[in-house]
C-alpha positions in Angstrom: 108.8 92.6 100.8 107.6 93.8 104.6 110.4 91.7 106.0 112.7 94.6 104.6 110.6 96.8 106.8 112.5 98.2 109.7 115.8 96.9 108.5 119.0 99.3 107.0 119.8 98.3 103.5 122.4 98.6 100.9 120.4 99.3 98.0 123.8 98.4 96.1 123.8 95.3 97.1 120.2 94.1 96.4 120.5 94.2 92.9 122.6 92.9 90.4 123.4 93.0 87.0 123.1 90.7 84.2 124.9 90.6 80.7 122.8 92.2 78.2 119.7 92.8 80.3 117.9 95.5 82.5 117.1 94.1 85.8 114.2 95.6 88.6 113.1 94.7 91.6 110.0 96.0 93.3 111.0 97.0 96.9 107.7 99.1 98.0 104.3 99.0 95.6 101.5 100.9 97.6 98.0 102.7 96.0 99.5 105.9 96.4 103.1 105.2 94.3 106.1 102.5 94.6 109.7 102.3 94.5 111.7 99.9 92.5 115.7 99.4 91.8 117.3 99.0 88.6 120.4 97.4 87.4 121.4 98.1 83.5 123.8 96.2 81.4 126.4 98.9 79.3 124.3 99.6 76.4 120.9 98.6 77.8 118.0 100.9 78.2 114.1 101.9 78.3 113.0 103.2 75.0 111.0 106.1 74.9 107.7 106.2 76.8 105.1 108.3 78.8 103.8 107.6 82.1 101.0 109.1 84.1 103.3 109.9 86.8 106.3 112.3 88.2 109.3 110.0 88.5 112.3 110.4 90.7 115.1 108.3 89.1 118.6 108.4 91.9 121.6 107.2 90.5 122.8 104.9 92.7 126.5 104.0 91.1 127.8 103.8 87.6 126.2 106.4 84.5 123.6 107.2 82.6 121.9 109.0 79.6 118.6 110.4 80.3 116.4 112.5 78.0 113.6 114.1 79.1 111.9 115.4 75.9 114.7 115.3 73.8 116.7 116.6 75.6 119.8 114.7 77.5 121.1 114.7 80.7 123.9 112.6 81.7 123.9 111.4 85.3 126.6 109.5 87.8 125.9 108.3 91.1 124.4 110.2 93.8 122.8 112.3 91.3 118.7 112.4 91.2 116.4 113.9 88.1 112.6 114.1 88.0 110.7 112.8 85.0 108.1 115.0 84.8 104.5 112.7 84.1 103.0 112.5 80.7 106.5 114.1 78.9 108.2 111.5 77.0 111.5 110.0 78.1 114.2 107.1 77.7 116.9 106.1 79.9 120.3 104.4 78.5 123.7 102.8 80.5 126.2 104.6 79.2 127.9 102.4 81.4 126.6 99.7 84.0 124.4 101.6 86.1 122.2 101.2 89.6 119.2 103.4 89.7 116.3 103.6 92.4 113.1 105.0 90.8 110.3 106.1 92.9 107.1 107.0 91.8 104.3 108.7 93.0 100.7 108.9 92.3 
């Protein structure tokens, strides 16, 4: 991925959906955290899960459901949330949606 490096991107553009799936793409993995983009299908999601790290998820266009121990926050684009590390959450497209997560160690 360095020959991204230096270059203006439309994060839009780089991914893109496919029926009934959740696509990612790794754009930066480093020892100290990565980012990755997301593309969800309408209905698609990550189940519920834990990680050992804070999470910044940016909507990037479209909508989705995110709950954050329990509880649910609904999200359109330009709008960013913070998964806090080791609480449990899940992610659903309420409709197609484009997210960039970045996390940090």
């Amino acid at each position: 991925m360095e020959k991204i490096f230096g270059q203006v991107l439309d994060l839009k553009k780089i991914i893109k959906y496919h029926k009934e799936s959740v696509v990612s793409k790794e754009i930066i993995k480093s020892a100290s955290g990565n980012v990755s983009l997301f593309a969800f299908d309408r209905g698609e999601g990550l189940s519920e899960h834990t990680s050992p790290y804070n999470a910044l998820v940016y909507i990037l266009e479209g909508e989705a459901e995110i709950r954050i121990s329990g509880k649910r926050h609904y999200l359109k684009e330009g709008e960013m949330i913070i998964m806090p590390k080791d609480k449990p959450h899940a992610l659903k497209a309420t409709e197609n949606f484009k997210m960039m997560l970045v996390m940090i160690k």
